[in-house]
N, C-alpha and C positions, 0 to 999 in steps of 0.2 A: 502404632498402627495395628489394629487389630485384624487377623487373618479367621477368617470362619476355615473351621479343618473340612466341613461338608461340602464346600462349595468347590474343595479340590474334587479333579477326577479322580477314580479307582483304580488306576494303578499307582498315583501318586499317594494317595492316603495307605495302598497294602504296601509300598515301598519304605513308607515311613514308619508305621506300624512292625512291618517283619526287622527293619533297620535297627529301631529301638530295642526290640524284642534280641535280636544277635546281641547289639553290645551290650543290653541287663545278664545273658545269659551266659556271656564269657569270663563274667567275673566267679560265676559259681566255683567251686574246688571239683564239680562231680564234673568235667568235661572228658577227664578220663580216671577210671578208676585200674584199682589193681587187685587179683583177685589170688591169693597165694596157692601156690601148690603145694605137694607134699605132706607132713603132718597134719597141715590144718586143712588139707583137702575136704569136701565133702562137710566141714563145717560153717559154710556162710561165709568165711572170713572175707570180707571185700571194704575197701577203702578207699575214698576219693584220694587220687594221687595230683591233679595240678590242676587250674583252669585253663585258656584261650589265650592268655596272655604269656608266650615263653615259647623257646627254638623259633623254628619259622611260622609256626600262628600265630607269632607275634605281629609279621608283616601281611598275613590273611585279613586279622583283625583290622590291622590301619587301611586297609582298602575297604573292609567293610566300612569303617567311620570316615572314609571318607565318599563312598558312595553314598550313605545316607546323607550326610552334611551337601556336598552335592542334588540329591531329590529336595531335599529343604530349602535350600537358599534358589534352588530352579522354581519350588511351590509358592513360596513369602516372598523373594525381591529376583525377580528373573533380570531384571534390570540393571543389577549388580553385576551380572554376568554379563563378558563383551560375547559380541558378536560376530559370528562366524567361525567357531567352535563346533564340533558336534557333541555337548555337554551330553545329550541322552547316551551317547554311544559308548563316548568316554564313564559314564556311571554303572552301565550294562556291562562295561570290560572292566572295570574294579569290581562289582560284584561278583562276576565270575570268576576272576583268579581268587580273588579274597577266598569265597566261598572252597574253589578247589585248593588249596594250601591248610584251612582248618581242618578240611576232611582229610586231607593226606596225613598228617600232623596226628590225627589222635588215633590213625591204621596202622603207624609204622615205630611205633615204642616197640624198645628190645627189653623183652623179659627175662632174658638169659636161661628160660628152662623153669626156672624157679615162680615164674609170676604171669600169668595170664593179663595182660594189660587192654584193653580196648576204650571205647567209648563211654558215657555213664550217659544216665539220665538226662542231664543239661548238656553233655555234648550231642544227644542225637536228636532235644529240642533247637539247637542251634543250629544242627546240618539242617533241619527242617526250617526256622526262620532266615539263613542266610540262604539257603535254594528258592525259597519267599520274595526275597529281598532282588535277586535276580532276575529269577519271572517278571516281577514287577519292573522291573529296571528295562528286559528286553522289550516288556510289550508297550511301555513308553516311550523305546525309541522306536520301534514301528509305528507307533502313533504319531508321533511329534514329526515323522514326514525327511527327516534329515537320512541324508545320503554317504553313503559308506565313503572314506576318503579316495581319490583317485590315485595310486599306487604304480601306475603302468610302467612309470618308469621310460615315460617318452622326454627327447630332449625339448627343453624350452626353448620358446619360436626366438629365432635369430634377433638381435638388438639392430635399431635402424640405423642406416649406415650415416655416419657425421659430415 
């Protein structure tokens, strides 16, 4: 069965597009580099130190593939999906933790003094295509009309008496 990608709406096509774009970019090594101090100060010295995959970006990332995987099988077979879920809500709250746990992950490397560590090039393409991936994700469940779950925490109505 073939799926036209145009005839999806826009937020599902940027959903899938930024989706892809995260997990091609987490495999790069430049997610975070390391930049040395001391002797080799002030000469360039900088090195891709890991990618997206390792500590807890590791668990960022599988929210990320699975929010996307989620936008995809909602875009290609919705049908596959039961009913009475709030699928968009639940894909908006994977990408956002996802998204917040890769950015935590590449701000909080200890360089012991010795090494400047932060983000690189393909990490701060990823904080940019996984905050993508999100937007898209919240403004499809504003779209798709579904309702926050009801949480009140009232007791359920009495069973009828036998």
């Amino acid at each position: 069965m073939a799926v036209d990608f145009k005839a999806l709406n826009r937020n599902q096509q940027g959903a899938l597009v930024a989706g892809a774009l995260a997990i091609i970019l987490s495999f790069f090594s430049d997610y975070v580099t390391v930049d040395l101090k001391g002797p080799a100060d002030g000469l360039g010295v900088s090195f891709g130190a890991s990618n997206a995959w390792h500590s807890y970006a590791t668990l960022g990332m599988l929210l990320i593939l699975v929010a996307t995987a989620l936008v995809a099988v909602k875009a290609f077979s919705a049908e596959a999906l039961p009913d009475g879920v709030p699928w968009a809500l639940i894909t908006a709250a994977a990408a956002g933790l996802g998204t917040l746990l890769v950015i935590l992950r590449a701000f909080t490397y200890d360089g012991s003094g010795i090494a400047d560590i932060g983000p690189g090039w393909s990490g701060w393409l990823l904080f940019v295509a996984a905050i993508a991936l999100t937007v898209f994700s919240v403004l499809s469940f504003r779209e798709s009309g579904e309702s926050m779950p009801d949480f009140k925490g009232e007791a359920p109505p009495a069973p009828p008496a036998a």
